[in-house]
Each structure stands twice: as C-alpha cells, then as structure tokens.
N, CA, C and O atoms as CSV, one atom per row, in Angstrom:
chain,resi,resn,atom,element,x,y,z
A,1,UNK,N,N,-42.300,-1.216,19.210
A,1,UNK,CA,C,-41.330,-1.098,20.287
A,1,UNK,C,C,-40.622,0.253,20.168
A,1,UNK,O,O,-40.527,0.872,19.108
A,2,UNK,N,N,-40.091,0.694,21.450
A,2,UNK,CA,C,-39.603,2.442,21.499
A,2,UNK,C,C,-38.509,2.062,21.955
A,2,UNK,O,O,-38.082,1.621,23.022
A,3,UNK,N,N,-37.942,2.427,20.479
A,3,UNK,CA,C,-36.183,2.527,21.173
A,3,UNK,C,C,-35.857,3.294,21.664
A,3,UNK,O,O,-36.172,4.371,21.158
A,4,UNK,N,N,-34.796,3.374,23.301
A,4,UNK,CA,C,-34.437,4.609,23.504
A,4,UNK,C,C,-32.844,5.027,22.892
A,4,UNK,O,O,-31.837,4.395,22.573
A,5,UNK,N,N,-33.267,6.498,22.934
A,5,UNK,CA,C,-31.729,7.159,22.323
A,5,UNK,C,C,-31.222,7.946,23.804
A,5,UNK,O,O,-31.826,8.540,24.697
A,6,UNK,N,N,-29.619,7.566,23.512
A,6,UNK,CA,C,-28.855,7.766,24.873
A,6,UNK,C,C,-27.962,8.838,24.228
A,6,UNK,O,O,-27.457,8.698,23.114
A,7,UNK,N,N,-27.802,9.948,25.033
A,7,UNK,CA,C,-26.532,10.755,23.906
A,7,UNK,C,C,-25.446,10.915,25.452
A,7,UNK,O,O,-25.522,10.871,26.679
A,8,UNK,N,N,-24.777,11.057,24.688
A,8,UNK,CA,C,-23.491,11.519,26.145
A,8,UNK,C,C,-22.843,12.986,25.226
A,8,UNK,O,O,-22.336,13.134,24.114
A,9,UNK,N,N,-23.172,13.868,26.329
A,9,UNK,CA,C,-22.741,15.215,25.753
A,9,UNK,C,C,-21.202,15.349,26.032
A,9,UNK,O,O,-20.779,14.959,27.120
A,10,UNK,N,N,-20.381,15.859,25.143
A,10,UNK,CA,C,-18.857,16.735,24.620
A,10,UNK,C,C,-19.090,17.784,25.274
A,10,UNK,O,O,-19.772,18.495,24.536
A,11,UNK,N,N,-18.833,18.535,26.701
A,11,UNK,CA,C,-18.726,19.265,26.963
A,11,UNK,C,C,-17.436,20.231,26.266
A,11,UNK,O,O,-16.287,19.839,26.468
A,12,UNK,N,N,-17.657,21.496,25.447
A,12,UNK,CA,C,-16.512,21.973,24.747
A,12,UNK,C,C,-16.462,23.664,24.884
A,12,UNK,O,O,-17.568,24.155,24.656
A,13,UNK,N,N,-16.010,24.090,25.023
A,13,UNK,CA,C,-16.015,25.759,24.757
A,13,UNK,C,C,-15.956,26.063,23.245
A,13,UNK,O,O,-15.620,25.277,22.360
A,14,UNK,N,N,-16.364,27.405,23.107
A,14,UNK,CA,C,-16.731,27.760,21.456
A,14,UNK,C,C,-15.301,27.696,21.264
A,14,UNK,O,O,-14.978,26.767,20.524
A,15,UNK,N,N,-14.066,28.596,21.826
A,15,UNK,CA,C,-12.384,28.229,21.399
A,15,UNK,C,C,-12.036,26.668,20.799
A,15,UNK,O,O,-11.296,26.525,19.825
A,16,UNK,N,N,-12.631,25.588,21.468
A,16,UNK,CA,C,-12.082,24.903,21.158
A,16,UNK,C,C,-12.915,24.338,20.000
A,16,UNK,O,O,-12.498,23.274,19.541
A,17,UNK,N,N,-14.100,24.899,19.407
A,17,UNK,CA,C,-14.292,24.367,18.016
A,17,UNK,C,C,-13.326,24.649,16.822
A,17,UNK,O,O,-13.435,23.931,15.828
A,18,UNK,N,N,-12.197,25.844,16.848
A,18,UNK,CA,C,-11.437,26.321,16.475
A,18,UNK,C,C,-10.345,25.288,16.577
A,18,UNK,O,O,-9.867,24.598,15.676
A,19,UNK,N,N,-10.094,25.319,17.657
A,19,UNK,CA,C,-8.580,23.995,17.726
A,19,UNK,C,C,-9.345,22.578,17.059
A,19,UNK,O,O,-8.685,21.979,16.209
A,20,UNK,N,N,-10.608,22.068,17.390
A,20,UNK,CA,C,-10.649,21.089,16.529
A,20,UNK,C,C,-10.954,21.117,15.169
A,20,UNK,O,O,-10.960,20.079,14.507
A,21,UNK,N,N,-11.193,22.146,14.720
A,21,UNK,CA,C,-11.144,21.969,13.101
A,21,UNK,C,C,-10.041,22.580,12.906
A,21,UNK,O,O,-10.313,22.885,11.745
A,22,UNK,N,N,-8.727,23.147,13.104
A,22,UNK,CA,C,-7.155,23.327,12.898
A,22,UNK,C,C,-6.176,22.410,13.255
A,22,UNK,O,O,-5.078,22.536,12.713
A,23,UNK,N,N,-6.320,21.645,13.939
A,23,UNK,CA,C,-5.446,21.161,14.895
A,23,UNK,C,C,-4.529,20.075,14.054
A,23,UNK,O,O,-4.991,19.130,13.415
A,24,UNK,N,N,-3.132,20.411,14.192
A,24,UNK,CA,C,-2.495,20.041,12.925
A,24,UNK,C,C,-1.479,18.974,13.709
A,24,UNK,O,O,-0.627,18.321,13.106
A,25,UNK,N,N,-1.655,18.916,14.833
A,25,UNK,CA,C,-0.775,18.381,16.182
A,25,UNK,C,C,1.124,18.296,16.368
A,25,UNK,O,O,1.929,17.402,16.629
A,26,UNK,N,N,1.206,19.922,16.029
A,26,UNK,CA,C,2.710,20.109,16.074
A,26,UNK,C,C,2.371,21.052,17.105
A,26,UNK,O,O,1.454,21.850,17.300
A,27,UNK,N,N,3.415,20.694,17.699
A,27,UNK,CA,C,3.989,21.669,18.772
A,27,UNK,C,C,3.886,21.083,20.262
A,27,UNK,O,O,4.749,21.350,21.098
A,28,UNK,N,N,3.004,20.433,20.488
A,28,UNK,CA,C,2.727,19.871,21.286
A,28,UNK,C,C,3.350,17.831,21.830
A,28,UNK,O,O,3.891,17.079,21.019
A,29,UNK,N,N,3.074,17.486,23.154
A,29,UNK,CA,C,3.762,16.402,23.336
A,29,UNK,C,C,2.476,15.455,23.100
A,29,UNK,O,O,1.304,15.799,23.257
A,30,UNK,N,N,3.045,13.916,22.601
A,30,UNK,CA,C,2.469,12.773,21.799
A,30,UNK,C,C,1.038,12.576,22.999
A,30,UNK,O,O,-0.144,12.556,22.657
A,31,UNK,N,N,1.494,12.464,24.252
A,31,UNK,CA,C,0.472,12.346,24.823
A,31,UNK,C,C,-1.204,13.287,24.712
A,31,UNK,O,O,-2.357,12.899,24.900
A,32,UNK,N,N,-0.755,14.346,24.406
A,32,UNK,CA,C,-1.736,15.699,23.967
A,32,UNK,C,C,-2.099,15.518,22.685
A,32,UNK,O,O,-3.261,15.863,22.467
A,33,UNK,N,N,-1.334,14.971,21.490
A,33,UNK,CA,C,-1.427,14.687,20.338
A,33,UNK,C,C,-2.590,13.735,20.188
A,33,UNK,O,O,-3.671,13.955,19.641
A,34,UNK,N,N,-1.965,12.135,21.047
A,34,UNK,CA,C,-3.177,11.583,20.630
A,34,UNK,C,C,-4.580,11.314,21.195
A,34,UNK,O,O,-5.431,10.502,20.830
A,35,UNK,N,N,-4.589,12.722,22.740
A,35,UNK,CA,C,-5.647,12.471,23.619
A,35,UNK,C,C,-6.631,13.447,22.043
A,35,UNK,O,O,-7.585,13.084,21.356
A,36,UNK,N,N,-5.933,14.511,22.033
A,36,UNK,CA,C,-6.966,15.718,20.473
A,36,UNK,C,C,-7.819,14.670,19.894
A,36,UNK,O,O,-9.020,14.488,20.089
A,37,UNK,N,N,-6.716,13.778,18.888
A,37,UNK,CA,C,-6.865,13.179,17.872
A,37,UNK,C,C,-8.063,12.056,18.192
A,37,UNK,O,O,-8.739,11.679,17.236
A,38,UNK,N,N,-8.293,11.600,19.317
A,38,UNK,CA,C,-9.017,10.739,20.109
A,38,UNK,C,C,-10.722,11.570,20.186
A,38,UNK,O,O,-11.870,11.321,19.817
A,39,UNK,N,N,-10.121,12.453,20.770
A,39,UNK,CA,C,-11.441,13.643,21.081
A,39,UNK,C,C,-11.872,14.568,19.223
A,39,UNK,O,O,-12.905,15.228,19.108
A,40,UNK,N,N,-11.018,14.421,18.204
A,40,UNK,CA,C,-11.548,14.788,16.804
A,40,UNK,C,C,-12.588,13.460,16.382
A,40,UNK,O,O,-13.698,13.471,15.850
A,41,UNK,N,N,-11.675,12.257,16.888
A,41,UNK,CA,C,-12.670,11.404,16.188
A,41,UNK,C,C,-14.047,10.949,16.366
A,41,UNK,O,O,-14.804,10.495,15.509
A,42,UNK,N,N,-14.290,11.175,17.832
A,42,UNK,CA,C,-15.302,11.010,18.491
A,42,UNK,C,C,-16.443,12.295,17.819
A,42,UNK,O,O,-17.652,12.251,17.592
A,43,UNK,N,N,-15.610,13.187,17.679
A,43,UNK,CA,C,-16.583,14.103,17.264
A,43,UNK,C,C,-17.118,14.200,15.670
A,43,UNK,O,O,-18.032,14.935,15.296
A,44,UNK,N,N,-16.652,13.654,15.160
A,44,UNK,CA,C,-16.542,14.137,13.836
A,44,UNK,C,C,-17.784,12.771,13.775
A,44,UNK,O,O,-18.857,13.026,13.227
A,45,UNK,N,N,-17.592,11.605,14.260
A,45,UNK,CA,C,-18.263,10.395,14.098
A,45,UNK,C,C,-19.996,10.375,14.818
A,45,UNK,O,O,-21.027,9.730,14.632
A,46,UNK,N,N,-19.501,11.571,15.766
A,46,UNK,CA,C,-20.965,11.965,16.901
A,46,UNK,C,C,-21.429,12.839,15.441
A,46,UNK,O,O,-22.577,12.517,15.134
A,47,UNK,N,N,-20.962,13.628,14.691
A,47,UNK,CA,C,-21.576,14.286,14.146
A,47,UNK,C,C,-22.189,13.921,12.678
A,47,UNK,O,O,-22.916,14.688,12.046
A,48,UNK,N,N,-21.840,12.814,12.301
A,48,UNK,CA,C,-22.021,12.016,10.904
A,48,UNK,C,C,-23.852,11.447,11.409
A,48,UNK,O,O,-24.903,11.102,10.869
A,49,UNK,N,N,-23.535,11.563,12.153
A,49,UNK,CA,C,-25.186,10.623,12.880
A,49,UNK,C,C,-26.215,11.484,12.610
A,49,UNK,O,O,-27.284,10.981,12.266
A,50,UNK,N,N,-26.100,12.972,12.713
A,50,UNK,CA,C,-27.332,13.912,13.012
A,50,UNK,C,C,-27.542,14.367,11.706
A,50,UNK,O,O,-28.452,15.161,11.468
C-alpha cells in the first residue's frame, strides 16, 4: 500500500528565519507574542520530521 505524504508549505521570507531563531518576545503585544510562539512551534516540529 502507498501512503500518501501531504506537506502544507510555511510560506516565510529569508528575514524572518532570523526573527525565528532570535525571537525573545519582548517588546511586542501578547497577541504577536503568542501568534510567533505558535508559528516557532510549528516549525521547529515541521522540521524534526525531515
């Protein structure tokens, strides 16, 4: 049997590979804080796979 693989692409600019591996979430408001923190985890977890 052929499993299929589904990916859903992170559209990101090269800048913001920078903010997500810095991003220390001061300065900014909670809502922005935990949309980042939402969008680090997804990535970091998309990237444990490959």
């Amino acid at each position: 049997m052929t499993e299929k693989l589904t990916l859903k692409l992170l559209e990101i600019l090269g800048h913001h590979l920078f903010c997500l591996r810095n991003f220390e979430g001061k300065g900014y408001n909670q809502i922005f804080i935990d949309n980042m923190y939402e969008i680090i985890t997804k990535f970091n977890t998309r990237n444990q796979s490959y």
